[in-house]
Backbone as CSV, one residue per row, in Angstrom:
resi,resn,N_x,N_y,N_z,CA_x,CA_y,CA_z,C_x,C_y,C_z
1,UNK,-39.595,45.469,-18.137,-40.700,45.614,-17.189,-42.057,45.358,-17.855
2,UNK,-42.270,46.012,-19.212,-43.624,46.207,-19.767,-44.036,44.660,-20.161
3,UNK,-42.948,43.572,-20.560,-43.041,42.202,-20.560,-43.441,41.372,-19.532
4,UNK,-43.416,41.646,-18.675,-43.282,41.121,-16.976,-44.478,41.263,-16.580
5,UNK,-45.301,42.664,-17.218,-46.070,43.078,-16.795,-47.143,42.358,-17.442
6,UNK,-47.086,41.950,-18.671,-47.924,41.642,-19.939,-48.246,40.095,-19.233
7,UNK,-46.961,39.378,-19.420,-46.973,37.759,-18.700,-47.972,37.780,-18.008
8,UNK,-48.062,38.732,-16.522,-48.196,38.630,-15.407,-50.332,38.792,-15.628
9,UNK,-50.002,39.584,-16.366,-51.890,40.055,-16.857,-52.242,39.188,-17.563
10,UNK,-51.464,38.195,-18.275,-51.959,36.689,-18.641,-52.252,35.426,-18.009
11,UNK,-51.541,35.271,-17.018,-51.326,34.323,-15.988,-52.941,34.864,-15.060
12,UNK,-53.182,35.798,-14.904,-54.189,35.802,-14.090,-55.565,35.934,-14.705
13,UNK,-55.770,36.280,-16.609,-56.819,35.974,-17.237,-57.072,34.459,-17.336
14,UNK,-55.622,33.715,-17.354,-55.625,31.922,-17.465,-56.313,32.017,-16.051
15,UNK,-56.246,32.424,-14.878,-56.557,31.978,-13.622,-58.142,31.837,-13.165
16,UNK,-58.515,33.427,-14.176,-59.736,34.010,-13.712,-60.449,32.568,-14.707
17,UNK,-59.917,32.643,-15.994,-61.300,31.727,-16.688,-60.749,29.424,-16.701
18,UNK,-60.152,29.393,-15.500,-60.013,28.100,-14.969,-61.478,27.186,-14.668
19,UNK,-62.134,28.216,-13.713,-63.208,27.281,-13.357,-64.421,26.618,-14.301
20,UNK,-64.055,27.150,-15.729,-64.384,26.853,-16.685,-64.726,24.963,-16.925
21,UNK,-63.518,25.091,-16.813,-62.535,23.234,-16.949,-62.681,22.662,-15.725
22,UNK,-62.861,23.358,-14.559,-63.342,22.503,-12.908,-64.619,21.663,-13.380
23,UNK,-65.642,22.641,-14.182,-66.924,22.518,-14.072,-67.110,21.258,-15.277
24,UNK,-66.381,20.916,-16.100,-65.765,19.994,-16.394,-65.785,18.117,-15.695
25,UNK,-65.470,18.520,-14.917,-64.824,17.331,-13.743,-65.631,17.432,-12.620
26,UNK,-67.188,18.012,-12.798,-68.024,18.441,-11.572,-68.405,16.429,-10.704
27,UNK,-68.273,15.529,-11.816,-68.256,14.433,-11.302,-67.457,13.584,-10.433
28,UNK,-66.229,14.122,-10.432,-65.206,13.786,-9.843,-64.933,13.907,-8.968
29,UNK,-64.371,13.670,-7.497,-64.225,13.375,-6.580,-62.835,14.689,-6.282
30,UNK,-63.133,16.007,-5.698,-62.051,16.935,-5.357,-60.706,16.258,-5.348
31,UNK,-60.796,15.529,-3.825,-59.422,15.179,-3.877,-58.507,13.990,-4.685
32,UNK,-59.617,13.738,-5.670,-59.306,12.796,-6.531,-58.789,13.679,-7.724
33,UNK,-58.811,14.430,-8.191,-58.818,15.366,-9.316,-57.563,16.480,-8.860
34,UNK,-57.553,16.343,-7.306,-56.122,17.197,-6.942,-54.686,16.417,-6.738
35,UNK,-55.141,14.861,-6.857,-54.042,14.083,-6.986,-53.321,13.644,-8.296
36,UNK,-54.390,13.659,-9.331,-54.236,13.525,-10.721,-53.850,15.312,-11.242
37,UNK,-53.975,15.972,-10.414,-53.655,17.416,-10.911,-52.093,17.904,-10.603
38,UNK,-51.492,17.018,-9.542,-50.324,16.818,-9.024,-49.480,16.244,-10.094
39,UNK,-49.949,14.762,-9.892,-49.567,13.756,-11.263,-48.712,14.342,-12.029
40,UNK,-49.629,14.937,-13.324,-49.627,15.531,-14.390,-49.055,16.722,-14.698
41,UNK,-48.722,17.581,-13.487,-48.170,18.980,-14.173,-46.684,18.091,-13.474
42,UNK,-46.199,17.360,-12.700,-44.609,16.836,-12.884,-44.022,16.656,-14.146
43,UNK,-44.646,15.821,-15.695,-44.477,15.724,-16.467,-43.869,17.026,-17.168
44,UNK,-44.745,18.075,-16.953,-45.672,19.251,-17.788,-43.673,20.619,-16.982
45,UNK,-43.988,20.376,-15.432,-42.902,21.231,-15.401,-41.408,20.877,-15.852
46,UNK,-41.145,19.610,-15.501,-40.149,19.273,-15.858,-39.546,18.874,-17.199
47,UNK,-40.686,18.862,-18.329,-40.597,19.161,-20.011,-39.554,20.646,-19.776
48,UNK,-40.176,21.820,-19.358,-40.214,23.200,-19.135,-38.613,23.532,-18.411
49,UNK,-38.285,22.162,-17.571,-36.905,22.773,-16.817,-36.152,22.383,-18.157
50,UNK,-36.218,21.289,-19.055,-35.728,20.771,-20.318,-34.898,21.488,-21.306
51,UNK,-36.646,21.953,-21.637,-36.092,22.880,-22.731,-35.789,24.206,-22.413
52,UNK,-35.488,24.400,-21.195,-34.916,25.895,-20.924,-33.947,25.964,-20.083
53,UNK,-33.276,24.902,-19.613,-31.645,24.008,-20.058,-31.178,24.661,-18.185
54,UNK,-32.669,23.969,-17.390,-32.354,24.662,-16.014,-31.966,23.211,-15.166
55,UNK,-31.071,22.651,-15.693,-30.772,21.507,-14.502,-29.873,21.723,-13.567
56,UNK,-28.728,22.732,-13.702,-28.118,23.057,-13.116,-28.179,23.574,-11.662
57,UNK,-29.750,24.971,-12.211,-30.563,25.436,-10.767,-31.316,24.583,-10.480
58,UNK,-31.517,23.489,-10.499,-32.500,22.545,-10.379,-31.506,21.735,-8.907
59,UNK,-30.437,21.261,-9.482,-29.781,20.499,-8.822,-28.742,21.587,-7.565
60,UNK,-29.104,22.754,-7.452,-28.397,23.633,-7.195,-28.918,24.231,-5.925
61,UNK,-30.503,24.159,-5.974,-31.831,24.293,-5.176,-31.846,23.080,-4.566
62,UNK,-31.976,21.964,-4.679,-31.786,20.757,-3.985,-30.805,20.589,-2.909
63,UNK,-29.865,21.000,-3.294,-28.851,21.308,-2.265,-28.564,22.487,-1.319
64,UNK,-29.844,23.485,-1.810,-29.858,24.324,-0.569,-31.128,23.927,0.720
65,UNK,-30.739,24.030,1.613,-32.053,23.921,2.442,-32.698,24.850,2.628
66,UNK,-32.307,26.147,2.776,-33.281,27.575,3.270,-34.186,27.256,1.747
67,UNK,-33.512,26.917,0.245,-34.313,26.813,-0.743,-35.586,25.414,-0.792
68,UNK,-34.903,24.973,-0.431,-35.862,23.445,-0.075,-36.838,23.898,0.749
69,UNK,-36.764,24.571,1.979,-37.851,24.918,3.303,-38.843,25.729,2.329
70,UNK,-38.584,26.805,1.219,-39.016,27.859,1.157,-40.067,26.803,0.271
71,UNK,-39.679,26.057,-0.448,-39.988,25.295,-1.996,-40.987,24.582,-1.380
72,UNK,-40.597,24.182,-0.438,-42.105,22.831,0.111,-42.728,23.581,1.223
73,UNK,-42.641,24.424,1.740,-44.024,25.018,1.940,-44.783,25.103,0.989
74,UNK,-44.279,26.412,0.215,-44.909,26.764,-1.386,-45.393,25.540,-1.894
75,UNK,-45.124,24.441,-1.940,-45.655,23.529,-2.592,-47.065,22.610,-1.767
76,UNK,-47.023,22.636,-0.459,-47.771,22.386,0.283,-48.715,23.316,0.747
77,UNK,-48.492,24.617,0.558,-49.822,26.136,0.778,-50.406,25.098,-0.911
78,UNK,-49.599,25.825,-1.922,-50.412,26.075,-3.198,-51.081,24.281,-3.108
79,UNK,-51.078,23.344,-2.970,-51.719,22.414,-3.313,-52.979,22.729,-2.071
80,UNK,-52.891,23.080,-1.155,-54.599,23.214,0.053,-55.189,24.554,-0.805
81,UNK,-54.697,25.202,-1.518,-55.175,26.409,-2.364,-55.632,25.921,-3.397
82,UNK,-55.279,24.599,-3.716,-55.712,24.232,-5.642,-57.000,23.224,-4.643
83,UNK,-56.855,22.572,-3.758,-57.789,21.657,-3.282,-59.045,22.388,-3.022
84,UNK,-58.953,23.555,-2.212,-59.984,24.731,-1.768,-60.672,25.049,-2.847
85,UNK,-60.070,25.254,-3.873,-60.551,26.445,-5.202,-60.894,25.197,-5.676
86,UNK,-60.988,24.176,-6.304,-61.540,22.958,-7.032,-62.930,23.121,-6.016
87,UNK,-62.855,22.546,-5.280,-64.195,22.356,-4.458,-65.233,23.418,-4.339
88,UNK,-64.324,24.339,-3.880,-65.410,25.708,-4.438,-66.568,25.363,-5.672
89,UNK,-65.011,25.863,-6.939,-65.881,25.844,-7.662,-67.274,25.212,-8.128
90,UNK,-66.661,23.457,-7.551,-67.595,22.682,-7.954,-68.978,22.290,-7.339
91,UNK,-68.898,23.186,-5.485,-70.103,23.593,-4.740,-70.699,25.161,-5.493
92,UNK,-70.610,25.115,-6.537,-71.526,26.396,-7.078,-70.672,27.910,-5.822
93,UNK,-69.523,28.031,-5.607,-69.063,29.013,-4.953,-67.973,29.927,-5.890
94,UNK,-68.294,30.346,-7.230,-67.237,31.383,-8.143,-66.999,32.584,-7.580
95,UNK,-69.142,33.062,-6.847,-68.465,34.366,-5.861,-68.112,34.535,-5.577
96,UNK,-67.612,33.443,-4.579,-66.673,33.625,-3.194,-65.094,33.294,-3.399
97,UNK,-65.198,32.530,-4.966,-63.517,32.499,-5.267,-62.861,33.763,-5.532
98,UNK,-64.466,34.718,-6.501,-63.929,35.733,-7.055,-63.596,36.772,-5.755
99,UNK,-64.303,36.736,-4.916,-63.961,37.591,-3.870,-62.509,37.369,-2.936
100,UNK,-62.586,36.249,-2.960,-61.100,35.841,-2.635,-60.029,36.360,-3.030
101,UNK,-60.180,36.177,-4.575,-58.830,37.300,-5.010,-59.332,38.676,-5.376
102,UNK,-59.804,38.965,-5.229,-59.871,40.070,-4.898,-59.404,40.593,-3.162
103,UNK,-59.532,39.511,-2.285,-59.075,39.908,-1.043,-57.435,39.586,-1.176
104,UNK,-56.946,38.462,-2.196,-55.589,38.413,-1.899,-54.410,39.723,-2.551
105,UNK,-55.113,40.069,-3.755,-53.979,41.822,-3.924,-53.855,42.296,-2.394
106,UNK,-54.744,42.684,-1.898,-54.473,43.418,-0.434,-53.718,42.862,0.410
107,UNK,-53.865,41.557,0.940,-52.605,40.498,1.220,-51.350,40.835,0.695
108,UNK,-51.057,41.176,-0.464,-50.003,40.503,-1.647,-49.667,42.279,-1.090
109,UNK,-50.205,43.201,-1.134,-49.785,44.379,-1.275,-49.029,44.410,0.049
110,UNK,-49.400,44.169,1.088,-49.088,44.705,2.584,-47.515,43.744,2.883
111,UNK,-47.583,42.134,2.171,-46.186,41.299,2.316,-45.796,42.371,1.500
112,UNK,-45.737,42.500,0.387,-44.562,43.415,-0.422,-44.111,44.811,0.322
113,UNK,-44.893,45.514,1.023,-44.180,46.831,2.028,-43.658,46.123,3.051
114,UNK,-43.891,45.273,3.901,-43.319,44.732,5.216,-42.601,43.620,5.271
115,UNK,-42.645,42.999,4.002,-41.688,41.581,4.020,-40.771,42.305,3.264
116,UNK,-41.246,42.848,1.609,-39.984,42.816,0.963,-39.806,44.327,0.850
117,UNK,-39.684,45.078,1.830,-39.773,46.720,1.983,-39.889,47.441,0.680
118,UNK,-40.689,46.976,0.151,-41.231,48.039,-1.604,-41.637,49.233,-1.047
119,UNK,-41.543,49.866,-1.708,-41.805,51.493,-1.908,-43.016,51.565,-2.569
120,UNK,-43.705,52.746,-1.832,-45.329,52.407,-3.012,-45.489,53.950,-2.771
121,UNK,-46.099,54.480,-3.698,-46.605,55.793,-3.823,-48.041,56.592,-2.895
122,UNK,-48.075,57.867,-2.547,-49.460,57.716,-2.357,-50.881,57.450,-2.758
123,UNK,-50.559,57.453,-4.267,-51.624,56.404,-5.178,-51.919,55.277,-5.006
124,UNK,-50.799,54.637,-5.094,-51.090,53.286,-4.846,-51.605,52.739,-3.541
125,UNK,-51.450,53.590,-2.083,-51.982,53.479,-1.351,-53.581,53.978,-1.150
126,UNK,-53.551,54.982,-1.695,-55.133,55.377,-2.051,-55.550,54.570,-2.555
127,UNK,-55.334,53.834,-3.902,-56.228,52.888,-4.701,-56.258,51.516,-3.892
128,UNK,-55.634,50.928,-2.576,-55.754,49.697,-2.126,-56.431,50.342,-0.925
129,UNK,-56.789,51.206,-0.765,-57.799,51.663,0.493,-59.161,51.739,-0.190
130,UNK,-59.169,52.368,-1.410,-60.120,52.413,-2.545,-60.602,51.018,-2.685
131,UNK,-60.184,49.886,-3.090,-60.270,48.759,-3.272,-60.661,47.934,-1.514
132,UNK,-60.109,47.919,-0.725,-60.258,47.464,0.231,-62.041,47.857,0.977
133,UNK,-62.366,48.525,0.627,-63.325,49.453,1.113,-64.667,48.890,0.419
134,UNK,-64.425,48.741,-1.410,-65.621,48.087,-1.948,-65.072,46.301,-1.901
135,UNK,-64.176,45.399,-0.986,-63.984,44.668,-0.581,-64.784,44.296,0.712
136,UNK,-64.891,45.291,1.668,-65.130,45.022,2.796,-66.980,45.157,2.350
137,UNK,-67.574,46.410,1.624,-69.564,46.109,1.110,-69.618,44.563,1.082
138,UNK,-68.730,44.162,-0.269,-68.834,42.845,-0.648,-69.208,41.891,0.447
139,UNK,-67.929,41.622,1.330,-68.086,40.637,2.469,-69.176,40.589,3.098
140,UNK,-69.397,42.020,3.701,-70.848,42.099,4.401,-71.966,42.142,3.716
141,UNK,-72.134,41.965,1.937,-73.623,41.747,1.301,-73.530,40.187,1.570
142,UNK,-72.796,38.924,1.376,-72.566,38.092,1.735,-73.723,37.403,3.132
143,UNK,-73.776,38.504,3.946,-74.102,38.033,5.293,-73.621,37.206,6.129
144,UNK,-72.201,36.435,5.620,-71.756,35.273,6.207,-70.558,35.409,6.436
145,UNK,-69.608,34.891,7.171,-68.249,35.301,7.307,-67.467,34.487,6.141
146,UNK,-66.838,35.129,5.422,-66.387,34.255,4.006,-65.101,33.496,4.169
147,UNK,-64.941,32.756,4.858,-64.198,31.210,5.304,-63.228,31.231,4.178
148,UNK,-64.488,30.741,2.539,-63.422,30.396,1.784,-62.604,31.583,1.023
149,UNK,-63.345,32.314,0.953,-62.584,33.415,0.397,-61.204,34.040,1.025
150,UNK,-61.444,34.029,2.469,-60.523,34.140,3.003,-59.083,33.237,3.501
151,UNK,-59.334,31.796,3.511,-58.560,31.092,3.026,-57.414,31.223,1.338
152,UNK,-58.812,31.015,0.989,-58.148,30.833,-0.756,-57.105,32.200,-0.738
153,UNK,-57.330,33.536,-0.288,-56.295,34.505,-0.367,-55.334,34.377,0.469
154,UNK,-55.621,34.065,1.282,-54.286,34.078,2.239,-53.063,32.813,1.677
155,UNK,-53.748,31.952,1.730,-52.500,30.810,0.881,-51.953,31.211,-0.625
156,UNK,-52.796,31.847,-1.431,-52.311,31.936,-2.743,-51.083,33.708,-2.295
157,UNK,-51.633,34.429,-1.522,-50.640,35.610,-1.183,-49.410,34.909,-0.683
158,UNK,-49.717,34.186,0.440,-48.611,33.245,1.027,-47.347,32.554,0.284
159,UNK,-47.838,32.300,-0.881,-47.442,31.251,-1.569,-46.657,31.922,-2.402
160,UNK,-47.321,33.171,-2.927,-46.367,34.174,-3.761,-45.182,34.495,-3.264
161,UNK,-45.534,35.315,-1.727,-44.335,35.693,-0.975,-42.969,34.338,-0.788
162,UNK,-43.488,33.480,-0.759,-42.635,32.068,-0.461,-42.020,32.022,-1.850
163,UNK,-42.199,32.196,-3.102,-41.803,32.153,-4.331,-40.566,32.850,-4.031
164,UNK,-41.071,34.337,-4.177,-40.182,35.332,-4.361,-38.831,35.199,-3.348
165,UNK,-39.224,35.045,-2.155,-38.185,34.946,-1.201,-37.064,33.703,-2.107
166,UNK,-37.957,32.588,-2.291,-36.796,31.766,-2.528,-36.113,31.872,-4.136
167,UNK,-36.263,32.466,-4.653,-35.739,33.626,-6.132,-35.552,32.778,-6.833
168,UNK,-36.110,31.835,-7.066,-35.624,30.384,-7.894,-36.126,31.377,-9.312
169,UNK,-36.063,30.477,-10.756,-36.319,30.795,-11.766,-38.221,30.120,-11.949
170,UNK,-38.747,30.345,-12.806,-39.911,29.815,-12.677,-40.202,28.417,-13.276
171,UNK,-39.360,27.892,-14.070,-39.700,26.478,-14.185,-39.016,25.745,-13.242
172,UNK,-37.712,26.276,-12.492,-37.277,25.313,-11.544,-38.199,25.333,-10.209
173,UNK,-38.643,26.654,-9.458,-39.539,26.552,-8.832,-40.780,25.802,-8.530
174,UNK,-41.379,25.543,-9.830,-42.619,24.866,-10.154,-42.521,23.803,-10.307
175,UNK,-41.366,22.814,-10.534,-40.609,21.817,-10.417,-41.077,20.880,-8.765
176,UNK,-39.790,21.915,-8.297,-39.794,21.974,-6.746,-41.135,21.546,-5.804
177,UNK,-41.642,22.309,-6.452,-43.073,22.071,-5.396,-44.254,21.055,-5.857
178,UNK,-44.161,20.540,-7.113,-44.547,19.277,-7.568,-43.881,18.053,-6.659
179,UNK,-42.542,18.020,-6.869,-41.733,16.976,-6.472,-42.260,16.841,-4.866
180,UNK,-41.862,17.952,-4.475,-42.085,18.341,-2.867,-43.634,17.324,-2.401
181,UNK,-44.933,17.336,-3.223,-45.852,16.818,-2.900,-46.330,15.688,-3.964
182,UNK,-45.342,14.976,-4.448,-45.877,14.067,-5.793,-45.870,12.670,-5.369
183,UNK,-45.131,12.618,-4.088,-45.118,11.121,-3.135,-46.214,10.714,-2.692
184,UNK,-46.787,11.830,-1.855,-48.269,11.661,-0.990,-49.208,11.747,-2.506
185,UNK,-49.355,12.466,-3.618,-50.087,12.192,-5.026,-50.291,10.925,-4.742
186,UNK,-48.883,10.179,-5.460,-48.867,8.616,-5.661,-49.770,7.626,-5.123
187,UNK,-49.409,8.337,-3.273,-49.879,7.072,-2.664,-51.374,7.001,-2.221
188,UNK,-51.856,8.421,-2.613,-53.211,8.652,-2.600,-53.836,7.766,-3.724
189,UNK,-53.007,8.264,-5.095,-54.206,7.445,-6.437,-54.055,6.230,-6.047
190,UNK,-52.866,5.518,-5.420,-52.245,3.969,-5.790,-53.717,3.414,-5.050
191,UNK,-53.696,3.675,-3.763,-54.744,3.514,-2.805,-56.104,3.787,-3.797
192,UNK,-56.647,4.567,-4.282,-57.950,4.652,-4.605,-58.495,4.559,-6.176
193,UNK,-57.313,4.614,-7.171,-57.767,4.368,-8.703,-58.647,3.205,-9.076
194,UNK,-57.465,2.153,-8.319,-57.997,0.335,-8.943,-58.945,-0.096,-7.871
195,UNK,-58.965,-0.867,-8.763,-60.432,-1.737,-7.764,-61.697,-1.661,-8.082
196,UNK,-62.657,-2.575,-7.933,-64.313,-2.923,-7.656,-64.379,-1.197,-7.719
197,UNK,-64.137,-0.538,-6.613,-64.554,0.372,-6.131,-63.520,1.666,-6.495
198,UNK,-62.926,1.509,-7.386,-61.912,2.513,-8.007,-62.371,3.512,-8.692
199,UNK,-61.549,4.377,-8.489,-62.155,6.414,-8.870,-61.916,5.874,-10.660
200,UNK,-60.886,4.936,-11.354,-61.085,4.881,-12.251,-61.740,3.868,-13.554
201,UNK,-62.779,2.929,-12.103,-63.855,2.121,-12.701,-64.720,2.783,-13.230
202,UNK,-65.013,2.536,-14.724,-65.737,2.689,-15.461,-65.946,4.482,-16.065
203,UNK,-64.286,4.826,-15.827,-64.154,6.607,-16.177,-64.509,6.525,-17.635
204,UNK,-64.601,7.505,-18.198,-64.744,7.863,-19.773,-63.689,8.224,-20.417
205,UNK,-63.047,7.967,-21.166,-61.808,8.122,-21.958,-61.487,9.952,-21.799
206,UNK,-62.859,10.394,-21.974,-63.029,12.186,-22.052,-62.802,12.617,-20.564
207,UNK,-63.240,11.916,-19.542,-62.944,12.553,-18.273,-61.709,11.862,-18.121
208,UNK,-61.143,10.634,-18.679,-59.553,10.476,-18.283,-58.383,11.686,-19.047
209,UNK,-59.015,11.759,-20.215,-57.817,12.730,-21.081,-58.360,14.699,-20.390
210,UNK,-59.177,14.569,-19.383,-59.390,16.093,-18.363,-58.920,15.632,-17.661
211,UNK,-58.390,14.718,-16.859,-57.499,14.886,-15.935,-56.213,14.602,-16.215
212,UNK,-56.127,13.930,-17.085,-54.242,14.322,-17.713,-54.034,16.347,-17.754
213,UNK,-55.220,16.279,-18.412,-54.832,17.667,-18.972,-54.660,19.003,-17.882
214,UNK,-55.039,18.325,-16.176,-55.345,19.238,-15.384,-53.707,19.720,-15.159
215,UNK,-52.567,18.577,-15.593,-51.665,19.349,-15.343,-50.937,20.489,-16.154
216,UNK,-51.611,20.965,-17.061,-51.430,21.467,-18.059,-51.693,22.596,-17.811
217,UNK,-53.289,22.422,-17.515,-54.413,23.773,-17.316,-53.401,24.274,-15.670
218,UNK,-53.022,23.611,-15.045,-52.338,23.898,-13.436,-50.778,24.555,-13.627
219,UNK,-50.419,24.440,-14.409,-49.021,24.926,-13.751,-48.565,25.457,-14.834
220,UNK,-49.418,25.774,-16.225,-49.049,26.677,-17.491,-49.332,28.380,-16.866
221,UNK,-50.450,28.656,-16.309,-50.443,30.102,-15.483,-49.630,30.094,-14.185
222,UNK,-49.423,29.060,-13.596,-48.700,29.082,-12.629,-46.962,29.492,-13.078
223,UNK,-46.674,29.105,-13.886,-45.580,29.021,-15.079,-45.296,30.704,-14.932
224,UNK,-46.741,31.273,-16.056,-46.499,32.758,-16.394,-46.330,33.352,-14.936
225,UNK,-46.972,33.387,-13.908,-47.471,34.051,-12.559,-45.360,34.103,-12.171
226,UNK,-45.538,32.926,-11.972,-44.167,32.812,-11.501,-42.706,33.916,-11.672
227,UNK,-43.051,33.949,-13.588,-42.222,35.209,-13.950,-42.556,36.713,-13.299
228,UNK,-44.099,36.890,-13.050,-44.562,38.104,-12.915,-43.371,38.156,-10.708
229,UNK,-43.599,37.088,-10.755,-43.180,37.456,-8.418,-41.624,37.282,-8.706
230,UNK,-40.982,37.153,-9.510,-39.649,36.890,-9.676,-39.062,38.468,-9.811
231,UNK,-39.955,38.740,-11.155,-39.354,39.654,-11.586,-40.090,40.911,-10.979
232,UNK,-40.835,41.401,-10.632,-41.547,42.782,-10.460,-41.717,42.894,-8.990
233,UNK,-41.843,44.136,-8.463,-42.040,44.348,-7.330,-43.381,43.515,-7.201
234,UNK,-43.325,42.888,-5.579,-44.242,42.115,-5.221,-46.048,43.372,-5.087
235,UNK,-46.350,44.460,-5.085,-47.081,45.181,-4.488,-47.374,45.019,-6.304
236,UNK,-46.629,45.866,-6.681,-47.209,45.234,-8.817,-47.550,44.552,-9.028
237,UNK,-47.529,43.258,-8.499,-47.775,41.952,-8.670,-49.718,41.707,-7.998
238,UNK,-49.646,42.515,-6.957,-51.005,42.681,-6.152,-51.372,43.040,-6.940
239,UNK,-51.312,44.398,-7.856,-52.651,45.471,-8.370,-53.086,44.605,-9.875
240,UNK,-51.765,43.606,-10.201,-52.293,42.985,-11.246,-52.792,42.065,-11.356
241,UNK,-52.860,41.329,-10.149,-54.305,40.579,-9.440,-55.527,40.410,-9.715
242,UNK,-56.203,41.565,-9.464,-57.366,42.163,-9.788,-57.618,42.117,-11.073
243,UNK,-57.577,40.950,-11.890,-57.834,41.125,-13.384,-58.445,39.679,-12.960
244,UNK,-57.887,38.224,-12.226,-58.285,37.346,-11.812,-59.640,37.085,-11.722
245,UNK,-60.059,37.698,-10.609,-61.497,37.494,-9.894,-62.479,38.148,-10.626
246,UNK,-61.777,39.220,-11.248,-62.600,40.231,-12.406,-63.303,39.604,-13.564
247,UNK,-62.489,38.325,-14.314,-62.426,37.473,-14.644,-63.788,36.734,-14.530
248,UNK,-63.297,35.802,-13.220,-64.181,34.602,-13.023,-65.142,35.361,-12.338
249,UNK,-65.215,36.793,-11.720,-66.638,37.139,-11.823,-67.447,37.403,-13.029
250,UNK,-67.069,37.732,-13.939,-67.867,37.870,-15.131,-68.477,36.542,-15.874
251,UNK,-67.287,35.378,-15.720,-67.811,34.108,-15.645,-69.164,33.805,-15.149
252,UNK,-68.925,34.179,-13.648,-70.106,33.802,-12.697,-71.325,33.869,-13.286
């Protein structure tokens, strides 16, 4: 458990200090940078199904469909979640990412009692009423109804619950949902790289070797996260959340 737990508080310090490397690629074109972010972690997961000798569940998941349905949603939420959070970041919006997760534990907490009937203590319910409460000041110092924040949590909670349900292992999972959206990738860059007018006329060797690397920076916490919804109650998985946004608010 105390391993699971450790992973899981890593995966979301990698998460919180990401927008680091967005800000990076502030020149780049969002959905240009979410197609090359696709690209690149196919390489990156499927090294990972390799050397951890998962072809078996690989080819095993392919042939289920309830696993396939579960896999390409998940793969189609988390890519409008990586598209959202890129753009954010790169409209000067970290607040509102950070507030985001901070709104998705509460999400993540409520699927884990009603989807996957977890048991939670009266602490733990105190402390997400506790939390929910200096959630809700937040929204309303804002003055605005927070769109993205509330997006960005709901798909990344979404996306968890879709994990867990489909109990895959975490490199075959992460696999899955690359593959699931690496066609429409393709035919996006094929369409817009080359040419007069191509996303990769006249790139810099340094912004080409950041977007190789986005698949790296994308699906190495996604990687750890993965172990944390596999293995631990999903509502554990919420409270260790809150290290995320904690994170990239201090960034901010």
């Amino acid at each position: 458990m105390k391993k699971f737990i450790a992973i899981t508080a890593c995966s979301n310090i990698l998460f919180g200090l990401i927008p680091v490397y967005w800000k990076f690629l502030g020149d780049v074109d969002t959905l240009y940078i979410l197609g090359q972010r696709i690209l690149w972690s196919v390489p990156f997961t499927l090294i990972i199904v390799l050397l951890s000798r998962k072809w078996d569940e690989l080819k095993a998941a392919l042939r289920s469909r309830r696993v396939m349905l579960l896999t390409a949603a998940a793969g189609v939420i988390i890519t409008a979640n990586w598209y959202l959070y890129i753009w954010a970041v790169n409209a000067s919006m970290v607040l509102e990412t950070s507030l985001a997760y901070y709104m998705a534990p509460l999400i993540a907490f409520v699927l884990g009692v009603f989807a996957f009937r977890e048991k939670t203590s009266p602490v733990d319910v105190a402390s997400i009423i506790i939390a929910a409460v200096g959630i809700l000041i937040s929204t309303l110092a804002l003055g605005v109804f927070p769109w993205v924040s509330v997006l960005l949590a709901l798909t990344f909670s979404v996306y968890g619950a879709l994990k867990k349900a489909a109990g895959l292992t975490p490199a075959v999972s992460l696999t899955l949902e690359m593959l699931v959206v690496l066609p429409f990738a393709l035919i996006f860059l094929a369409f817009t790289s080359f040419g007069p007018q191509g996303a990769l006329t006249g790139i810099s060797p340094v912004t080409m070797l950041l977007l190789v690397g986005t698949g790296f920076i994308s699906s190495f916490p996604l990687w750890l996260y993965s172990y944390g919804v596999k293995e631990l109650p999903f509502s554990l998985v919420a409270f260790l959340q809150f290290i995320w946004p904690t994170t990239s608010m201090l960034l901010s």
